[in-house]
TIROTOR-36861 format. One record per residue (C-alpha): x negated, y negated, z negated; residue number from 0; residue in one letter. Coordinates in Angstrom, 2 decimals. Each point is the difference from the previous one (the first is absolute). Layout:
BEGIN
> x:y:z:resi:resn
> X:Y:Z:NUM:A
...
This chain:
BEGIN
> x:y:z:resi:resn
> -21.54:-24.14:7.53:0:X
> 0.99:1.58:-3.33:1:X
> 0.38:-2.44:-1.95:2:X
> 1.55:-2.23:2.24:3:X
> 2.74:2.88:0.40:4:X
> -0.22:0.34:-3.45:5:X
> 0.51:-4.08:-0.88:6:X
> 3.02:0.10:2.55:7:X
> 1.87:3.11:-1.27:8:X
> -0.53:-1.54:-3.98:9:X
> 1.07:-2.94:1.70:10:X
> 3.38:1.47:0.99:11:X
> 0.81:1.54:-3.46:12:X
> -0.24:-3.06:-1.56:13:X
> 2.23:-1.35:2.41:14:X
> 2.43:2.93:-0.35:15:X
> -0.34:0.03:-3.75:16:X
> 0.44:-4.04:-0.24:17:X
> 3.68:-0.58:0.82:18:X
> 1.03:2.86:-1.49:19:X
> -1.96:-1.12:-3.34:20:X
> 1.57:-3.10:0.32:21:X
> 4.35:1.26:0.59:22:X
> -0.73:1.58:-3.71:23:X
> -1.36:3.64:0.94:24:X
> -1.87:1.46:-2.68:25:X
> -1.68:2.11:1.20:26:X
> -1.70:-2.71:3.12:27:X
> -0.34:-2.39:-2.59:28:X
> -2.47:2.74:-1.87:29:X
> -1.64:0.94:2.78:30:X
> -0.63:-3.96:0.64:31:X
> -1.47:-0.38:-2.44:32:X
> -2.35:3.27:-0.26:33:X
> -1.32:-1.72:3.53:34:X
> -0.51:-3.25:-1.52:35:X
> -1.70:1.49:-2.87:36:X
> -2.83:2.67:2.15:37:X
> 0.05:-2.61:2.73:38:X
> 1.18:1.94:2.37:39:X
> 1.24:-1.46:3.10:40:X
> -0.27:-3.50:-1.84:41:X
> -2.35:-2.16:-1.99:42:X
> 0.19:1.58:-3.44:43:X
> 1.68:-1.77:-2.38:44:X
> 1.04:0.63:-3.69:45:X
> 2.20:-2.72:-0.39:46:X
> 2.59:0.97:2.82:47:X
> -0.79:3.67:-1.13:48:X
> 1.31:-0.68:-3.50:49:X
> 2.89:-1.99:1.57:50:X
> 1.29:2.76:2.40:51:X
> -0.87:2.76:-2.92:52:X
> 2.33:-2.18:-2.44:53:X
> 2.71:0.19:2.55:54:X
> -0.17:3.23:0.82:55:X
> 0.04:0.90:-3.92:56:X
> 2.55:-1.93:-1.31:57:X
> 2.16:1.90:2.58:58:X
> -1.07:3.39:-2.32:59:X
> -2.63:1.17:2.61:60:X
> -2.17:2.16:-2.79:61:X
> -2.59:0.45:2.67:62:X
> -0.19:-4.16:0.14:63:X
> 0.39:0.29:-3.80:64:X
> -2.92:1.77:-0.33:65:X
> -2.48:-1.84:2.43:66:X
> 1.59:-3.33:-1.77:67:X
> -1.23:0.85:-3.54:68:X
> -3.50:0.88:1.32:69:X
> 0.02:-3.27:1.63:70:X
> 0.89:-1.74:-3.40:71:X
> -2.02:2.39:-1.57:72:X
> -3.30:-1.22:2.19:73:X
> 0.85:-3.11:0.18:74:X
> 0.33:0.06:3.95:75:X
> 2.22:-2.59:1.79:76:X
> 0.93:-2.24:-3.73:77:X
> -1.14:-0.07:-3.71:78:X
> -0.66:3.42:-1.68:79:X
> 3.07:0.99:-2.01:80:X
> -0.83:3.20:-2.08:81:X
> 3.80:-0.51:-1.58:82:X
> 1.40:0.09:4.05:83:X
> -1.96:2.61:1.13:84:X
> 1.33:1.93:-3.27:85:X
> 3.82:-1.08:1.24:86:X
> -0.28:1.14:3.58:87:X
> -2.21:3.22:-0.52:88:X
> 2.93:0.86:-2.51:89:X
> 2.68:-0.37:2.83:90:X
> -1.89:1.64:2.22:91:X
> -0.36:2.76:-2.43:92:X
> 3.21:0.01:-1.38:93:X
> 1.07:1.09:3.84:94:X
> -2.43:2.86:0.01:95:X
> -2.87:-1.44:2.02:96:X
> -3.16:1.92:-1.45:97:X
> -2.15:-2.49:1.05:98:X
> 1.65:-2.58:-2.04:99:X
> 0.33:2.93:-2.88:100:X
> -3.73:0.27:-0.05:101:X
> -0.16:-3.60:0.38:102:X
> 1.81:-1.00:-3.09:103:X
> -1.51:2.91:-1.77:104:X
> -3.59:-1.51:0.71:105:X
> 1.36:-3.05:-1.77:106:X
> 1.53:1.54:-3.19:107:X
> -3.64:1.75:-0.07:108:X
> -1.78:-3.41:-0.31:109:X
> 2.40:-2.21:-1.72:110:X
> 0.24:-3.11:3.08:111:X
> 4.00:-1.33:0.10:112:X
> 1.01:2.78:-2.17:113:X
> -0.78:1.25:-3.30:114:X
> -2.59:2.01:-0.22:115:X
> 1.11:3.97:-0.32:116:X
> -1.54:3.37:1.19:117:X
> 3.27:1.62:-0.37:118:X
> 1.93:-2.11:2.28:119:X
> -2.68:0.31:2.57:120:X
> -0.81:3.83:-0.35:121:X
> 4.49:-0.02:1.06:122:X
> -0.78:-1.80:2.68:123:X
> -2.92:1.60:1.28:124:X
> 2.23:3.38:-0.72:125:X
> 2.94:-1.10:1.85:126:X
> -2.78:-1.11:3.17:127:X
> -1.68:3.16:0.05:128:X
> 2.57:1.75:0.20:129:X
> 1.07:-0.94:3.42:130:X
> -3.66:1.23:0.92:131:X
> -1.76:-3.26:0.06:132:X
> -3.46:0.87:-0.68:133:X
> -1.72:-3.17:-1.32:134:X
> 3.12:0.21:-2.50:135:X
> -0.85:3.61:-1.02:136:X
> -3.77:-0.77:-0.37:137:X
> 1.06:-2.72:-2.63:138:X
> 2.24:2.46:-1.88:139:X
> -2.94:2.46:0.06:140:X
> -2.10:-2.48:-1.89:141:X
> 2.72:-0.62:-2.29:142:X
> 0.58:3.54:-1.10:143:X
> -4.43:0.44:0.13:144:X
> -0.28:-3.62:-2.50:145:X
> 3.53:0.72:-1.84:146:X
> 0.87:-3.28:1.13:147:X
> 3.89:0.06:-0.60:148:X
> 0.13:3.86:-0.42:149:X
> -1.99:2.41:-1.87:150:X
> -2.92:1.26:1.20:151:X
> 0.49:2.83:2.36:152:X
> -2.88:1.18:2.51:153:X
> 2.05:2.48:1.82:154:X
> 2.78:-2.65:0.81:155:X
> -3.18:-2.38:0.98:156:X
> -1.58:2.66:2.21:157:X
> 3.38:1.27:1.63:158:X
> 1.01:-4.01:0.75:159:X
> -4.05:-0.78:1.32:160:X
> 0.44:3.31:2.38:161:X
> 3.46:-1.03:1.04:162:X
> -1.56:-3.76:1.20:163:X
> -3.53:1.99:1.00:164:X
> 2.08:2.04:2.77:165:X
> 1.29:-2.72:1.38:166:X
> -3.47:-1.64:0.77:167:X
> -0.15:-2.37:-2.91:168:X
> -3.62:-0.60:-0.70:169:X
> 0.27:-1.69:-3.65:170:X
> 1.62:3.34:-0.63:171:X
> -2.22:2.59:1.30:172:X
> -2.59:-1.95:-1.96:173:X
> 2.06:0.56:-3.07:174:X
> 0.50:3.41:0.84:175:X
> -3.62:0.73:0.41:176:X
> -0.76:-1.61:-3.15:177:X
> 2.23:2.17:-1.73:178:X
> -1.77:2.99:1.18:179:X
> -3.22:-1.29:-0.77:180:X
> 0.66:-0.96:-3.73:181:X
> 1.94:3.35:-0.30:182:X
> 3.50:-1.80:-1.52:183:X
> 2.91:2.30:-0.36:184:X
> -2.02:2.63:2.58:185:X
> -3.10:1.54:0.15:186:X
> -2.82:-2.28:0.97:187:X
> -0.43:0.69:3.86:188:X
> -2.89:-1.67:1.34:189:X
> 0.60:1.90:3.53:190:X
> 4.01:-1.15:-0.11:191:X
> -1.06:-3.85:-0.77:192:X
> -2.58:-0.35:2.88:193:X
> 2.78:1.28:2.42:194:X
> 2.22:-2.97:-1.50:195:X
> -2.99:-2.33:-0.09:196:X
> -0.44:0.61:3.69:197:X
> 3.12:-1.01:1.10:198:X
> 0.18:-3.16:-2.38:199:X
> -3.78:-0.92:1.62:200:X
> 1.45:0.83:3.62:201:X
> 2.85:-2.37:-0.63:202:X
> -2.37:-2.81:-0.87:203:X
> 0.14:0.34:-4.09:204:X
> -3.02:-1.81:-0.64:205:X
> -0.57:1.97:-3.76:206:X
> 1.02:3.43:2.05:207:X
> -2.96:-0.88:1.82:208:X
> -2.27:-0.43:-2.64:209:X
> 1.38:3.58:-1.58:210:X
> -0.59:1.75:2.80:211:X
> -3.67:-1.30:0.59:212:X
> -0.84:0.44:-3.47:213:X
> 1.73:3.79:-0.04:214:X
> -2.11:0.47:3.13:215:X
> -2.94:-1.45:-1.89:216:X
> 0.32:2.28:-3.34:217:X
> 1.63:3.39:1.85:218:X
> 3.13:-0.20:-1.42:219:X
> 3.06:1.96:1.38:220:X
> -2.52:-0.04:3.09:221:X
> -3.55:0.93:0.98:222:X
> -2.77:-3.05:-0.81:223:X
> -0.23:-1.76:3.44:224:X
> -2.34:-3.20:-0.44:225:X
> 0.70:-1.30:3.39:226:X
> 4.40:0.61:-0.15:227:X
> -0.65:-1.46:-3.93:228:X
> -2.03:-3.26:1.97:229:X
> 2.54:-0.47:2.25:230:X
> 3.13:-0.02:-1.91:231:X
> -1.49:-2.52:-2.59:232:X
> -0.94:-2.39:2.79:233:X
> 3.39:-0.15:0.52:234:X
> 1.08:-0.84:-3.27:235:X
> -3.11:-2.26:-0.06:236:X
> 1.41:-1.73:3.06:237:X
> 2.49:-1.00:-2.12:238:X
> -1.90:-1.62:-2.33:239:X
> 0.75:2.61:-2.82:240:X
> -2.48:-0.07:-2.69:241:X
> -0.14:3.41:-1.17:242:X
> -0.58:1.02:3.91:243:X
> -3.04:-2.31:0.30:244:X
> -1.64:1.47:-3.53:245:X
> 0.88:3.54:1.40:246:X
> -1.49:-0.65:3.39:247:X
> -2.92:-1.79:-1.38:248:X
> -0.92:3.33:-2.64:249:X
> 0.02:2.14:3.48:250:X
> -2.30:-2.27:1.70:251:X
> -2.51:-0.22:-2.61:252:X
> -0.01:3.53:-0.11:253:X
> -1.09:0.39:3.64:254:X
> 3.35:0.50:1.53:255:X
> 0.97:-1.79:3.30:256:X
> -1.60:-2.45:1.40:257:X
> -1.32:-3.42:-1.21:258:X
> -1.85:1.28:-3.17:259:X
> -0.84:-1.96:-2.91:260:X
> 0.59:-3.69:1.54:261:X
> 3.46:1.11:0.97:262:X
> 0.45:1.72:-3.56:263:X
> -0.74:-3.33:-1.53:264:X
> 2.49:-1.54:1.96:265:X
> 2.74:2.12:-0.81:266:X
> -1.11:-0.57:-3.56:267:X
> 0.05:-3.59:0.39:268:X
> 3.24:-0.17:1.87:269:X
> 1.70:1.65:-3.54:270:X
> -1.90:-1.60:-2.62:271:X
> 0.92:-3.26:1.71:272:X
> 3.61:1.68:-1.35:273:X
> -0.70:0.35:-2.98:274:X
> -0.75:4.24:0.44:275:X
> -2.11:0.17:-3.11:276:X
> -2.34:3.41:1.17:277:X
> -0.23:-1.66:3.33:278:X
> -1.55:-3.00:-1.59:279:X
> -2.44:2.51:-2.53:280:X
> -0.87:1.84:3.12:281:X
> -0.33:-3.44:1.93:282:X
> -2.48:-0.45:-3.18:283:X
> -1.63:3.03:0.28:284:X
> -0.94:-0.55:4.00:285:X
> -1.28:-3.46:-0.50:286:X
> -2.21:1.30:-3.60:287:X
> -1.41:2.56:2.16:288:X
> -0.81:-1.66:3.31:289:X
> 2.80:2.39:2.17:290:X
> 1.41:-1.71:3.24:291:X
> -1.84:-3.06:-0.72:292:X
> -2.48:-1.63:-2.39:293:X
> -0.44:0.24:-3.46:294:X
> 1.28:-2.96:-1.61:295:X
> 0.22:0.83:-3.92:296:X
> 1.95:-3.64:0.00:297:X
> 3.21:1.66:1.98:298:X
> -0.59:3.73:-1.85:299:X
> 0.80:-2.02:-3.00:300:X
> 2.70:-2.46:1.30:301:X
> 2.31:3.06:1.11:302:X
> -1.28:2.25:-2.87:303:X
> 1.29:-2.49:-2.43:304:X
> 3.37:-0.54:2.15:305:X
> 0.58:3.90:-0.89:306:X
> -1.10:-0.05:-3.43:307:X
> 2.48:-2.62:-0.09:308:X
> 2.49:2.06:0.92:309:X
> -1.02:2.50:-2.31:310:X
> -2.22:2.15:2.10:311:X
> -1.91:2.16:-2.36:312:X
> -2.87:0.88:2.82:313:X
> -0.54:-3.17:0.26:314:X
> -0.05:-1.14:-3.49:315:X
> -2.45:2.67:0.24:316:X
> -2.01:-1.08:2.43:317:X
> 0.15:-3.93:-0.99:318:X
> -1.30:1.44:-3.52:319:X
> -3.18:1.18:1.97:320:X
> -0.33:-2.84:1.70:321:X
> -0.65:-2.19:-2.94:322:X
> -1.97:2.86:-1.83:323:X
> -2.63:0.12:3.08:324:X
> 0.53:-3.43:0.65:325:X
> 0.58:0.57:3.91:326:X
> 1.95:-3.21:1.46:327:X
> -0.10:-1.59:-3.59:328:X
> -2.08:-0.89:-2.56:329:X
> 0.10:2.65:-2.30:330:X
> 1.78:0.01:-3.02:331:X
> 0.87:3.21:-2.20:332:X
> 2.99:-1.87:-1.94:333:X
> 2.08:-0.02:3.59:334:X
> -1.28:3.21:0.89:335:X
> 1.16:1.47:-3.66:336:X
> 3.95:-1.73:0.81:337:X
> 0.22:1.40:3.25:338:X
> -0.94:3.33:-0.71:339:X
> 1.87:-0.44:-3.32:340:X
> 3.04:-0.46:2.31:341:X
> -0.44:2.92:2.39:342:X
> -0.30:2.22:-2.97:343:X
> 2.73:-0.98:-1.38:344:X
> 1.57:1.80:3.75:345:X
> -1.88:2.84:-0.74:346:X
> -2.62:-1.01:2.24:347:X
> -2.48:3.05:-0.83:348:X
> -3.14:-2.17:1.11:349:X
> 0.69:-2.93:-1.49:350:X
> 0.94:2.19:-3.26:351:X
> -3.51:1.23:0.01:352:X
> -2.12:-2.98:0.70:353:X
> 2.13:-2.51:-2.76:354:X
> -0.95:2.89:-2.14:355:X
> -4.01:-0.23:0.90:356:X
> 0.49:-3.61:-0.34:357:X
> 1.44:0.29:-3.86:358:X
> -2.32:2.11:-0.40:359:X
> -2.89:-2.22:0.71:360:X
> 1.45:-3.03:-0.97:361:X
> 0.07:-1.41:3.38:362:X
> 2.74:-2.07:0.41:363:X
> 1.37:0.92:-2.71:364:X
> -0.81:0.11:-3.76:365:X
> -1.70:3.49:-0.43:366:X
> 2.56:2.39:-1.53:367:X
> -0.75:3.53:0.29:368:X
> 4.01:1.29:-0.96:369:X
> 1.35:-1.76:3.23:370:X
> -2.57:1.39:1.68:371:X
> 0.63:3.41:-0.32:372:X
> 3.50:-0.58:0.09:373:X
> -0.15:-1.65:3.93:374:X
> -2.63:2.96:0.87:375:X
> 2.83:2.43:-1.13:376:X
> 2.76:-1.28:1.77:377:X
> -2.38:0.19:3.39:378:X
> -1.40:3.15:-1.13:379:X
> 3.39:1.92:-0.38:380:X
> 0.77:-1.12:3.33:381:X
> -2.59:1.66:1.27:382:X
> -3.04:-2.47:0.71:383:X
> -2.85:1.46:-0.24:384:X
> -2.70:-3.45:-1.13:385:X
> 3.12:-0.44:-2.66:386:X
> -0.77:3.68:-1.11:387:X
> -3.80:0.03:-0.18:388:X
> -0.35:-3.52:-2.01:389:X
> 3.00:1.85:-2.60:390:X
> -1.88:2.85:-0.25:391:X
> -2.81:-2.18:-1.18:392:X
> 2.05:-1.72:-2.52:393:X
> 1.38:2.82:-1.12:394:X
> -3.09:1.58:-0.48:395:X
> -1.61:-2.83:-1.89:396:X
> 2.83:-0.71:-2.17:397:X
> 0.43:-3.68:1.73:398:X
> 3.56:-1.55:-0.56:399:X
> 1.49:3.64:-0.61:400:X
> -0.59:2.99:-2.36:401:X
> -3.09:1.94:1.04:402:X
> 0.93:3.09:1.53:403:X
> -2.55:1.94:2.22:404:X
> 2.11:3.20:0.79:405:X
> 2.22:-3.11:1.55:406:X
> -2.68:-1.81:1.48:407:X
> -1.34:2.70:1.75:408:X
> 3.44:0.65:1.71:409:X
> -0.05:-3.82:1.05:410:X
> -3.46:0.82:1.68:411:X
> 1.23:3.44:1.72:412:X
> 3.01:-1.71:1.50:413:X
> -2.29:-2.88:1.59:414:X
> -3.03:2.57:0.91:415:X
> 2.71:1.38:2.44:416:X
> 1.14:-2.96:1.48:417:X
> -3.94:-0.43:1.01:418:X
> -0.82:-3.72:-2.53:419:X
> -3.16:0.07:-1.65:420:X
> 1.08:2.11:-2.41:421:X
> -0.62:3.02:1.40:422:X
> -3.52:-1.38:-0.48:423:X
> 0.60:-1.07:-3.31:424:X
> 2.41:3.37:-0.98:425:X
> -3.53:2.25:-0.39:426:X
> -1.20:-2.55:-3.36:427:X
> 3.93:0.51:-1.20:428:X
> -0.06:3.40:0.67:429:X
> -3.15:0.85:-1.64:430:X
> 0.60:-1.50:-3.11:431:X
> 3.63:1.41:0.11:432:X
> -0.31:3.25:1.08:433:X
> -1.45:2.15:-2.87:434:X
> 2.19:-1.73:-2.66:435:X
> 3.32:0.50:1.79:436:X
> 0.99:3.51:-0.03:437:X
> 3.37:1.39:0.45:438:X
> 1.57:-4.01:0.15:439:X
> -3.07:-0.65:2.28:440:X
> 1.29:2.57:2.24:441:X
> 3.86:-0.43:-0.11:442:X
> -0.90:-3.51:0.34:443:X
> -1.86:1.13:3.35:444:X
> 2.92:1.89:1.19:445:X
> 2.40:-2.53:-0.20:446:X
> -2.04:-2.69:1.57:447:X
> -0.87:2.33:2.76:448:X
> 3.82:0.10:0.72:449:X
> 0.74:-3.56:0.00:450:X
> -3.07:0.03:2.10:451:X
> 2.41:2.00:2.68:452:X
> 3.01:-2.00:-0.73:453:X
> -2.62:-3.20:0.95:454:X
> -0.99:1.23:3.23:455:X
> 3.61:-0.82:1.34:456:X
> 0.45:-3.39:-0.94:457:X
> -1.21:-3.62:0.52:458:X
> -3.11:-0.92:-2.19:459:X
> 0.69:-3.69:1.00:460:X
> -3.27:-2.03:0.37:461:X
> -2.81:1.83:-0.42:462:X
> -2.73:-2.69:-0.23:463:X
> 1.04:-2.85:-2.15:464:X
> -1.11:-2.84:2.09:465:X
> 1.92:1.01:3.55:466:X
> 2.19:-2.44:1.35:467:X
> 2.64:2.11:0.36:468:X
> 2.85:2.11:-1.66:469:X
> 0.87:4.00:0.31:470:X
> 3.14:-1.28:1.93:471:X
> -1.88:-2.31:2.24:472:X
> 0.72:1.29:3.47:473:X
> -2.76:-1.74:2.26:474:X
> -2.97:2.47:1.05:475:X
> -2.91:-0.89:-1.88:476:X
C-alpha cells in the first residue's frame, strides 16, 4: 500500500513539475530532470536528465550548473566532456555554489578540462569551505597536511579536519584521528584518535574500522579487548579491505574468536590474494607448518616466494631454509645462499647469521672467512644470540678477523645470556681467558654485563636459525 501511495504521489510531482518545466521555469525544469536522473516517479533516464539540466542551466540555474558538469563529468546522459564539465562547474562556481566550488577545485587538483594546478584548486576548495561545506573543508585539510597549493601547515590541517569532523564527515574524523596518532603539529594522542576513529568506523569508514580493531587489538588509547578488536575488523573485512583480513587473520591464529586456524588461513588467503605481502608469508608459514590445514611444502613455497617477491625479508628468510634443508625442494645451497643473501641485505638478523655459517663453510658459497665474520657481526650487534656464539668463535680463533680473546669472550657472555649453546661453550672460553685478562678482563666484564641489561629489553629476533619465522611475525607459534 506504500508504494503504491508512494508511485502515485511521485506520479503527481512529475506531473506538477512537467508543464511548468516545459513554459521555461527553471527551477521545474531542474527538478525534472533530478527525477529523471534518480528515477523517481519515472523510468530513469540520463538522456532527458541532461536535456532538462541543460535547460535549466543555460537559464543561470547554478544549482542545474552544478549537477550538469557532474553529468558531463561522468559521462551520464551523452559523451564525457572533461572541457564542459570544467565550463559549467566554473559558472556554477563563479555564482557561489560550493558544491560547484569544490567541484571545479577537484578538477584543477587532477588536471581533466583544465590545466593542471594545486593553487587554483586549494582557492576553490577555500572559497567552498568556507560556506561550511564539509567534504570541501576535508579537501583543504589535506591540502594544508600534503602542501598541495599552500605550505605545509598541520594546525590549519587539523583546525579544517575538526571543522568537517563536527559536522559528521567520516573521511575527516579519519584524518583527524590520524593526526593524533602520528603526533603532527600536536602531541601524539592515542586516546584522542580512537575517539575520532570511532566515529569514522560508526559512520561506515571502512579503514576507521580497521583502526579501531587493530587499536583494540594492540591497547592503544584503549584497554586490549580481543573480542571488540575481532569485531571491528570483521567489519572492515566485510568490506573486502586487505589490511582488515591480515589483522583479523593474526588474532585468529593466536586463539582469539572463533574459527581458529582454518579461519586464520582464510583471512590470510583472502589478502594475499591482494597482494598483502605478510598475509601471503604468514599464508606461507600456516601451510609450511601444517596450521588450519595440511602441510603442503608446494603452497608454503608458492606464497613464500610471492612475498619474497615483494621484498619480504621473513620470507626470503624462510625460502633460504627451505632450499638449505631441502623441505618442498630439492636442495640446493646456491638458492639458499641468494635468498638469505637478500634478507640480509634488510637486516634480516637470521638470515645475517646463517649466510655467514654458510661462507664460512663454503656451502653455497666459496669459503671466505672475512664475509663471514662480517654477516655474523651485523646479526650479532643486533642482538642474535647463534650470530654471537659462532663470532665469538671466530674471534677467538683468529678466523676472517684479528684474534682477540678479551673480545671473543664478550661475544660468548652476550650469547651465554640469551641461553645458545654458548653458555655451554662460555666455561672452555672462560677458562682459557680468565687468568690472562686482568683489569681489561674485568672492565671488559662490566661492560658486557650492562649491555647484558640493556638486552633484556629488546627483540633478539630469531633465536634458532632454521625457524620459519621472523621477530615481527605475529601468528602464535
Amino acid at each position: 500500500m506504500n508504494r503504491q501511495n508512494d508511485a502515485r504521489e511521485g506520479h503527481e510531482v512529475f506531473q506538477w513539475f512537467l508543464p511548468a518545466a516545459e513554459r521555461g521555469d527553471p527551477y521545474a525544469q531542474f527538478n525534472l530532470g533530478l527525477l529523471y536522473k534518480h528515477g523517481d516517479a519515472v523510468e530513469r533516464d540520463d538522456v532527458r536528465a541532461l536535456e532538462w539540466m541543460q535547460r535549466a542551466a543555460r537559464q543561470g540555474l547554478a544549482t542545474a550548473q552544478n549537477h550538469l558538469g557532474a553529468m558531463y563529468c561522468n559521462g551520464r546522459g551523452g559523451p564525457r566532456s572533461d572541457e564542459l564539465a570544467a565550463l559549467w562547474f566554473g559558472r556554477a562556481a563563479a555564482q557561489g555554489d560550493p558544491a560547484a566550488q569544490q567541484n571545479l577545485g577537484q578538477l584543477f587538483r587532477k588536471g581533466r578540462g583544465v590545466p593542471q594546478s594545486h593553487e587554483l584548486a586549494f582557492g576553490w576548495f577555500y572559497r567552498a569551505a568556507e560556506q561550511g561545506l564539509a567534504s570541501a573543508q576535508n579537501l583543504l585539510g589535506e591540502c594544508y597536511l600534503q602542501g598541495l597549493g599552500a605550505p605545509v601547515s598541520h594546525p590549519l590541517a587539523m583546525a579544517w579536519f575538526r571543522k568537517a569532523a563536527r559536522q559528521g564527515h567520516g573521511q575527516a574524523q579519519l584524518n583527524l584521528a590520524l593526526m593524533y596518532r602520528r603526533g603532527d603539529g600536536v602531541e601524539a594522542d592515542d586516546a584522542q584518535a580512537v575517539c575520532w576513529f570511532r566515529e569514522a568506523a560508526a559512520g561506515g569508514i571502512t579503514v576507521a574500522q580497521r583502526f579501531l580493531g587493530l587499536a583494540y587489538a594492540n591497547g592503544q588509547g584503549v584497554p586490549k579487548d580481543p573480542a571488540r578488536a575481532i569485531a571491528w575488523l570483521e567489519r572492515a573485512a566485510g568490506q573486502d579491505d586487505a589490511e582488515a583480513h591480515y589483522g583479523l587473520g593474526t588474532l585468529l591464529a593466536a586463539g582469539h574468536g572463533s574459527g581458529g586456524d582454518e579461519r586464520a588461513l582464510e583471512c590470510f588467503l583472502r589478502a594475499a590474494a591482494r597482494g598483502h605481502v605478510q598475509a601471503q608469508y604468514c599464508a606461507g608459514v600456516m601451510y609450511a607448518t601444517g596450521r588450519g590445514t595440511r602441510p603442503d611444502s608446494a603452497r608454503a613455497l608458492d606464497y613464500y616466494l610471492q612475498a619474497a617477491e615483494q621484498g619480504a625479508a621473513n620470507a626470503q628468510f624462510s625460502l633460504g631454509v627451505m632450499y638449505a634443508k631441502g623441505e618442498g625442494v630439492p636442495r640446493d645451497e646456491a638458492r639458499a645462499a641468494e635468498w638469505y643473501r637478500r634478507a640480509a641485505q634488510q637486516g634480516d638478523a637470521s638470515a645475517q647469521n646463517n649466510l655467514g655459517v654458510l661462507y664460512a663453510n663454503g656451502q653455497g658459497v666459496p669459503h671466505d672467512d672475512t664475509l663471514a665474520s662480517y654477516w655474523y657481526r651485523q646479526a650479532a650487534e643486533q642482538g642474535h644470540a647463534l650470530a654471537q656464539y659462532n663470532l665469538g668463535g671466530m674471534v677467538n680463533s683468529g678466523r676472517g678477523v684479528e684474534r682477540d680473546p678479551l673480545r671473543a669472550y664478550m661475544w660468548m657472555l652476550l650469547a651465554a645470556g640469551a641461553g645458545q649453546e654458548g653458555r655451554r661453550s662460555r666455561g672452555n672460553v672462560a677458562g682459557r681467558l680468565a687468568g690472562t685478562g686482568g683489569t681489561w678482563a674485568r672492565a671488559l666484564a662490566t661492560r658486557v654485563r650492562a649491555a647484558r641489561r640493556q638486552q633484556k629489553g629488546q627483540a633478539s629476533g630469531r633465536q634458532v636459525s632454521s625457524r620459519q619465522g621472523s621477530s615481527g611475525q605475529s601468528i602464535a607459534r
